[in-house]
N, C-alpha and C positions, 0 to 999 in steps of 0.2 A: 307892438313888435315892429321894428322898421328892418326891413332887411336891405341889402344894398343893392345897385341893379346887378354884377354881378351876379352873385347868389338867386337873384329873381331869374335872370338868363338862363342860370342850371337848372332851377327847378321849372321853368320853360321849355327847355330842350328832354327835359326827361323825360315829362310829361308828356308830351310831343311825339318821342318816340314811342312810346306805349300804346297811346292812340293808334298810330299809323301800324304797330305791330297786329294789333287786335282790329283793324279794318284790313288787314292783308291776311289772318286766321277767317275773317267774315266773307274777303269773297271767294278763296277755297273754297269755304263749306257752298258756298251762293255755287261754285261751280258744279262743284261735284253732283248737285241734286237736277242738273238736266239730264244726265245720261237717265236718271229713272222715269224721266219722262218720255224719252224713246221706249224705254224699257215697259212701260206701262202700253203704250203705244201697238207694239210687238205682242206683246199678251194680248191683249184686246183682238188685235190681226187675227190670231192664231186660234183664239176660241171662236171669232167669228168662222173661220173657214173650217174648225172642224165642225161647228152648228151647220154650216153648209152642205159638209160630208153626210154627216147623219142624217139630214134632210133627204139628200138626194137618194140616198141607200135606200130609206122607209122604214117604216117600222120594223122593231126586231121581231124576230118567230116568238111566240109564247110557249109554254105545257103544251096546251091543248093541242096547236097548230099539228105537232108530229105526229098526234094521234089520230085526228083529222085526214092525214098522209097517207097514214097505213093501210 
């Protein structure tokens, strides 16, 4: 099959544009997946500093403790 250059250019350029369409859908998605890493980042914060609350409060009262009270 000999095609002519021509016709080789089109189907060059076609092709071409598909690529660079689907590497510009690539690095959206590449973008979008750092806010979850802030995101992750912030949760992590956030359960640290409430293991710190709890820490500091002490342990919770049990049954018994109230009975112990009376």
């Amino acid at each position: 099959m000999d095609l002519n250059p021509y016709v080789l250019e089109l189907i060059v350029q076609d092709k071409l544009a598909r690529l660079r369409a689907e590497a510009a859908v690539h690095a959206l998605i590449s973008r979008q997946k750092v806010p979850t890493l802030r995101k992750s980042m912030r949760v992590r914060l956030g359960r640290a500093l409430i293991g710190l609350g709890r820490w500091l409060r002490g342990p919770e009262p049990g049954p018994l403790d109230e009975l112990t009270r009376a």
